[in-house]
Residue, then its C-alpha position, 0 to 999 in steps of 0.5 A: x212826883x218829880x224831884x222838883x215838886x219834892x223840894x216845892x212841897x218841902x221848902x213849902x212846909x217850913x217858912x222863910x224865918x227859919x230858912x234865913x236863920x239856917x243861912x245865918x249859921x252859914x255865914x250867909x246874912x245876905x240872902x232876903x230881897x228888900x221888903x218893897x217885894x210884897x205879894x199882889x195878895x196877901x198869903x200868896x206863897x211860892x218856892x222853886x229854882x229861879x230863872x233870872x231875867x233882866x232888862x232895862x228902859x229903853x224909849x221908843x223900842x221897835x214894839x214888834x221887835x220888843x214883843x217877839x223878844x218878851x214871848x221868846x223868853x215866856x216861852x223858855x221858863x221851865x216847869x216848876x221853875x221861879x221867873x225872878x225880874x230885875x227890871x232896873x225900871x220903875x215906870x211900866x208893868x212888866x208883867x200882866x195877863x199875857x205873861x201870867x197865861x203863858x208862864x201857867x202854861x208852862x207850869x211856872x211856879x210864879x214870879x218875883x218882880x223887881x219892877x211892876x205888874x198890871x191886870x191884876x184881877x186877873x193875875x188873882x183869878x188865876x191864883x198865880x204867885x207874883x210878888x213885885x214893887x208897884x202896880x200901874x197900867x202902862x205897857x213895857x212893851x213899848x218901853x223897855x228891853x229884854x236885855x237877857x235870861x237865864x243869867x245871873x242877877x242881883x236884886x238890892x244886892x242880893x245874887x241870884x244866878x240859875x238854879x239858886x232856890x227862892x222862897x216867898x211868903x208873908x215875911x219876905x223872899x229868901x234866896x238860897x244859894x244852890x250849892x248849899x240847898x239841900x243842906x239849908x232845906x234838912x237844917x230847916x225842916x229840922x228846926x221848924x220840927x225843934x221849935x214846934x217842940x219847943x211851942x207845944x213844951x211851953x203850951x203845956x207848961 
């Protein structure tokens, strides 16, 4: 198991309520993306290091240009890795059926969108992670620019620079900064293992 499938499988096994409390005691309050990030599914969950990418509308974009640009960057997302969108666009899909097969191809760990999605009946046959705003059928291709990737973003004020540590669940979408991931990952384990103690003590009176 890589070291990368390690933390996938730890960050797994705690939830995004303890890792924001842990962030709490560090003085880091603002680390949870806003709630219209929801799931396509209820229960989907992923963690990985997030890989930012960024664009923004542009009207009648050459779609030649436009697509080669898009597969370059799916092309790019490593393995185990989190594909984190800020679209700065509420009008298109900007992830759909190709995104989803070349991202699985690569062994992404899922997506989190601030923006929009389509084809989703097969996004859910893939069981792929994807979080995003909205749903429509409308292309990006045509109508939006790749403007970067693998460069800082910020998501409803919340920074997220590569290799900052995401995890989603129900309750939300949490960022953890990278220079304090492995100190908030043994802080959380350690609390969800205290209050796991804590439930069963009341349990049994």
């Amino acid at each position: 198991m890589s070291d990368l499938q390690d933390l996938a499988r730890r960050f797994g096994a705690v939830y995004t309520g303890a890792i924001t409390d842990v962030l709490d005691d560090h003085g880091r309050l603002d680390q949870t993306l806003p709630p219209g990030l929801t799931p396509l599914k209820p229960g989907m969950r992923l963690t990985g290091p997030a890989w930012p990418i960024e664009g923004r509308p542009r009207a009648r974009i050459d779609y030649d240009a436009s697509i080669r640009k898009i597969l370059e960057m799916l092309g790019a997302v490593p393995a185990h890795h989190v594909a984190v969108y800020q679209c700065n666009d509420r009008s298109a899909a900007h992830l759909g059926e190709l995104s989803v097969t070349s991202l699985q191809a690569r062994g992404c760990a899922g997506a989190v969108i601030d923006g929009g999605c389509r084809d989703i009946a097969y996004i859910l046959e893939r069981d792929f992670p994807v979080f995003c705003c909205y749903t429509t059928p409308q292309d990006c291709v045509p109508r939006w620019e790749l403007t970067g990737y693998e460069v800082p973003i910020s998501i409803g004020g919340v920074r997220i620079s590569p290799g900052d540590y995401v995890v989603a669940d129900r309750d939300g979408i949490v960022v953890i900064p990278a220079d304090i991931r492995d100190q908030v990952l043994a802080e959380a384990e350690a609390l969800v293992t205290t209050e796991s103690e804590v439930r069963t003590a009341v349990m049994d009176g």
